[in-house]
C-alpha positions in Angstrom: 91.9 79.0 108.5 94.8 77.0 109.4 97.4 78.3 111.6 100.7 77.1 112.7 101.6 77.6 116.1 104.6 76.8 116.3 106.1 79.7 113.9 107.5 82.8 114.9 110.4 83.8 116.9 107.8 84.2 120.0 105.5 81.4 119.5 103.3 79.7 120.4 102.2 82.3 123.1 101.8 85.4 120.5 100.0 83.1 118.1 97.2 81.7 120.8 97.2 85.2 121.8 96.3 86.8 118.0 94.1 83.6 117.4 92.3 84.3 120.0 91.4 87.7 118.8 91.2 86.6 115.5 87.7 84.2 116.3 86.3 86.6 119.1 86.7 89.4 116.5 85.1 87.5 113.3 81.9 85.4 114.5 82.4 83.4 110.9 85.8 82.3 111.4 86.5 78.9 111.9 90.3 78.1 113.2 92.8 74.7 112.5 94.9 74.8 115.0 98.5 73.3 113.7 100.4 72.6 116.9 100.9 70.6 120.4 97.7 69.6 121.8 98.5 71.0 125.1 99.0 74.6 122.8 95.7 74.4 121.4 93.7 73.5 124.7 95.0 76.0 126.3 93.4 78.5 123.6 90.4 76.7 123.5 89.9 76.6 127.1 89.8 80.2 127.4 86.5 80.5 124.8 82.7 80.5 125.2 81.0 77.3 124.1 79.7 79.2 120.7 83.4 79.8 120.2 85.0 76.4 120.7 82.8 75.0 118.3 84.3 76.8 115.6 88.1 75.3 116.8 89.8 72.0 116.0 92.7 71.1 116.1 95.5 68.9 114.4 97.9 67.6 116.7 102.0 68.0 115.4 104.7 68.9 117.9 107.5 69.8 115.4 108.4 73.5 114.4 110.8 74.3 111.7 112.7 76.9 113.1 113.2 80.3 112.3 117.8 79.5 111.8 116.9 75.9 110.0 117.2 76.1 106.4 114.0 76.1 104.0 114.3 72.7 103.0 113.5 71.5 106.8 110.2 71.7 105.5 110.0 69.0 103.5 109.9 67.1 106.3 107.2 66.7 109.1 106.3 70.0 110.8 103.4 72.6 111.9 103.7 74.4 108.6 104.0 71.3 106.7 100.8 69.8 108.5 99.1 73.0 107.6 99.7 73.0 103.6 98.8 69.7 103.6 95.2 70.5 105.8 95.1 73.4 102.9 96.1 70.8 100.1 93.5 68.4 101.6 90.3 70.5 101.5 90.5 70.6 105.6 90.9 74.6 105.5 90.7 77.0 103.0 93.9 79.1 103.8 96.7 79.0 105.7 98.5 81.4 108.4 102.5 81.0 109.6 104.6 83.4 111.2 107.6 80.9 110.9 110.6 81.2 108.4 109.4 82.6 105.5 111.9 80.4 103.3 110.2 77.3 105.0 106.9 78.6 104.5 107.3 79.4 100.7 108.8 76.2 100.1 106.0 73.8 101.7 103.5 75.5 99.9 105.1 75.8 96.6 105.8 72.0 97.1 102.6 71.1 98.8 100.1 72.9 97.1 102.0 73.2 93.6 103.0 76.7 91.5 100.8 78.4 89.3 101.3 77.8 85.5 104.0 80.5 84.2 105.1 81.0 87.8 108.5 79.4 88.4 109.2 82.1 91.7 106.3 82.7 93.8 106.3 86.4 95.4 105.5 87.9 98.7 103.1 91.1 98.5 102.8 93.5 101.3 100.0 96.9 101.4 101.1 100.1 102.3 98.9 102.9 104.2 100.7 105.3 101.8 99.7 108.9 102.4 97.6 109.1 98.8 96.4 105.4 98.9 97.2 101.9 99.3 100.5 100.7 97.7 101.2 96.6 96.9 105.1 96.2 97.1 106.6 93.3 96.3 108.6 91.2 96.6 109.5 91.5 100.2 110.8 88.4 100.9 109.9 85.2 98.6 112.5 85.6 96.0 115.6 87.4 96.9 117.7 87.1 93.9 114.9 87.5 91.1 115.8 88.1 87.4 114.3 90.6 84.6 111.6 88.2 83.5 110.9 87.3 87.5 110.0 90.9 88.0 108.1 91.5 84.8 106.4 88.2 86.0 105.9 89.8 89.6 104.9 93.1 88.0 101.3 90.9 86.3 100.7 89.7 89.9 101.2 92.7 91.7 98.9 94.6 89.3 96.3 91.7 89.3 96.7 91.3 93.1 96.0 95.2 93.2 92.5 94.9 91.5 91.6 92.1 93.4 92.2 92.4 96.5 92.2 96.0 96.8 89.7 97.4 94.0 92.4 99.6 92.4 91.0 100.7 89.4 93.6 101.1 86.4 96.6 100.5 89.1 99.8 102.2 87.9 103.1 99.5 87.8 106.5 101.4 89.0 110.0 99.1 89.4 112.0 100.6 92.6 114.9 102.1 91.3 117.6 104.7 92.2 116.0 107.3 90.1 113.6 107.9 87.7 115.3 108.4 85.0 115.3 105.5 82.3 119.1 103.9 82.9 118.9 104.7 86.6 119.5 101.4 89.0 122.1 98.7 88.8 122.5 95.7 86.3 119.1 94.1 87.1 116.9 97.2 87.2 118.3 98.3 83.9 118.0 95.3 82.6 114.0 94.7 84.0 112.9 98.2 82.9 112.3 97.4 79.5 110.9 93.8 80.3 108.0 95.3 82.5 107.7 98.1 79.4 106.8 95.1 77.2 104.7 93.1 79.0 101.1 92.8 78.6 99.4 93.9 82.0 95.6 92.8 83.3 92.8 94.8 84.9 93.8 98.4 82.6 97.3 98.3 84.4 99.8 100.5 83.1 103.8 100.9 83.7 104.8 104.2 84.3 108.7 103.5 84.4 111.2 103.3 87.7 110.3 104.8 91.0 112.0 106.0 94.3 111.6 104.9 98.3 109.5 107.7 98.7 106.6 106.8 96.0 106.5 103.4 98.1 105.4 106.1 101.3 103.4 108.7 99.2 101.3 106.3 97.2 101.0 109.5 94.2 102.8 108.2 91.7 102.4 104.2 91.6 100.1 101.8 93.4 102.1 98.9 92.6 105.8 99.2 93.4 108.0 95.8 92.1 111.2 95.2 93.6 114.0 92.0 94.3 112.7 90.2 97.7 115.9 91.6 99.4 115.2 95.1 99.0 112.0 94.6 99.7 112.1 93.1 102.7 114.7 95.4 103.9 112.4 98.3 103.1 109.3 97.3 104.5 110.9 97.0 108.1 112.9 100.2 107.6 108.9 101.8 106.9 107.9 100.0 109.8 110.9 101.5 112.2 109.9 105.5 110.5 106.5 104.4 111.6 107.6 103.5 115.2 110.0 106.3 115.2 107.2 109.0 113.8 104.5 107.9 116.8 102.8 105.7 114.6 101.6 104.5 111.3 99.3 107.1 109.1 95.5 107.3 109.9 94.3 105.2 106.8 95.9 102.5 108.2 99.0 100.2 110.0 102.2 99.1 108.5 102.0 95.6 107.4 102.8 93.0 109.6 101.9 90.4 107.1 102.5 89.3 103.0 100.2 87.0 101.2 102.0 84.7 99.1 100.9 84.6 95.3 102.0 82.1 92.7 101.3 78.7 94.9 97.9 76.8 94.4 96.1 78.0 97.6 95.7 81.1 99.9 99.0 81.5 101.9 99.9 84.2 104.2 103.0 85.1 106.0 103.2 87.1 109.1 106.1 88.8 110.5 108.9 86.2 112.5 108.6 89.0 115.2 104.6 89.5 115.2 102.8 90.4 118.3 99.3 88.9 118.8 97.5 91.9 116.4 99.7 90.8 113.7 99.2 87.3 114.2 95.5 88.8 114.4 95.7 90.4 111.5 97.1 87.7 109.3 94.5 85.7 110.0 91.9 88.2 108.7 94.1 89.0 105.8 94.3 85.5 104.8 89.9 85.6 105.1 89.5 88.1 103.2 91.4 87.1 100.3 89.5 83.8 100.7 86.1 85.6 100.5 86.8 87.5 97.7 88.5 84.5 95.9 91.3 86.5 95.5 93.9 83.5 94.7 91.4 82.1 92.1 90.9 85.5 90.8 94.6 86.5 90.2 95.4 83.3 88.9 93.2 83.3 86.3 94.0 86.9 85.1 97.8 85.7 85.1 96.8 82.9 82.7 95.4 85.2 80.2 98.7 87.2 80.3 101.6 85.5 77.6 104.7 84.4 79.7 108.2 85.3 78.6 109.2 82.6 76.2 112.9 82.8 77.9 112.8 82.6 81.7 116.0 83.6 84.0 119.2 81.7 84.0 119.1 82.2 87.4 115.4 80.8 87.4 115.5 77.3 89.6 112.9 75.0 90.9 112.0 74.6 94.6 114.0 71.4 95.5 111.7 68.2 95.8 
């Protein structure tokens, strides 16, 4: 796994701290460590011979940071170093808690989009009370259009079965109401787009749903929504969470997304992770390797038609 230690709004000290749980925790893990030299030592140091073997290390001292805008990075950088170590066969997956809009646009231009995916999403798992529920977007495209979603709703529902072994998952768009019509101009508008399209793995659309099926998990176990109101969702979860004592026994709120639609296994952790998230991540971004879960979803997409007439909206990453 690569990991960039220089993202996140507390790096690199949370991210030494969470690797370093992340390879005492998993005796098969093997770490490439994107960052100062200095950094890295100071990790390394603090492990048993047996450990350090399974550490290297890839010296770049420049961060993107978490006010620069996405295109910073195009240029040279710790998340650029480590789609490039993913890219080059030198890891298998990668790890950043840095700007997400940085993050999503070195991979989509380092590693390359899949075919029929012009918007790469972020998907986040829910400990909803009945089950696991994928949501996304939350936070790789915030101004999606009809076809984006319907697009999004095929990887969510692939992702689902994948990663998670939901049998037959159930496909809901976030809406208002549940009443067809409910939402504003883009829900309307995306309703009947995710009613036509063809879903894998014995998915099914079951029409719009509310914040609270995102909590129960009864009603959908894929919930597609615009990376804005995602986003803004799945930290407003997180603070009921804090608020409420805690998350619910089957399992902790999210503190990382794995990116689908980009050549390679990507994962994005929170800006403001502590070291279990940064933990956490890491194994997230394992598992989906060992179950060739980016392999997987990709080739289910292919065998999905695409919508013959993207979004006007719809716009490449910038070269």
């Amino acid at each position: 796994m690569a990991v960039d230690l220089l993202g996140g709004d507390n790096a690199p000290a949370v991210v030494v701290d969470g690797a370093l749980r992340a390879v005492r925790t998993d005796p098969d893990l093997h770490l490439l460590l994107v960052g100062p030299t200095e950094v890295a030592d100071g990790l390394i140091g603090a492990l048993d011979p047996e450990q350090r073997a399974r550490v290297t290390v890839r010296p770049v001292r420049t961060a993107v940071g978490m006010a620069d805008h996405p295109t910073a990075a195009r240029g040279e950088s710790t998340v650029r170093a480590a789609v490039h170590a993913v890219r080059d066969g030198f890891a298998d997956a990668l790890v950043s808690a840095g700007s997400t809009g940085a993050t999503v646009t070195a991979a989509a231009l380092g590693l390359g989009r899949w075919t029929g995916v012009r918007r790469p999403a972020l998907v986040a798992t829910l400990p909803a009370v009945d089950g696991p529920v994928v949501l996304l977007d939350v936070g790789g495209t915030l101004e999606p259009g009809p076809a984006t979603l319907a697009r999004h709703a095929v990887l969510g529902a692939a992702y689902a079965a994948v990663a998670h072994a939901v049998a037959a998952p159930r496909v809901g768009l976030l809406s208002v109401g549940t009443e067809a019509g409910k939402g504003d101009r883009l829900r309307r508008s995306a309703d009947p787009a995710l009613a036509a399209v063809p879903l894998p793995c014995g998915a099914r659309y079951i029409g719009l749903v509310e914040g609270y099926d995102v909590s129960l998990g009864s009603r959908a176990d894929v919930v597609v929504t615009d990376g804005f109101t995602g986003n803004v969702l799945l930290k407003a979860i997180e603070g009921a969470y804090a608020m409420a004592g805690g998350p619910p026994a089957s399992g902790g709120a999210p503190r990382a997304a794995a990116l689908l639609g980009v050549a390679g296994t990507v994962v994005v952790c929170h800006g403001a992770a502590r070291p279990d998230d940064v933990a956490s991540g890491i194994a997230l971004a394992a598992h989906l390797w060992r179950r060739g879960a980016t392999d997987t979803v990709s080739t289910l997409l292919d065998a999905v038609p695409q919508d013959p007439a993207p979004d006007r909206n719809d716009t490449e990453v910038a070269p």
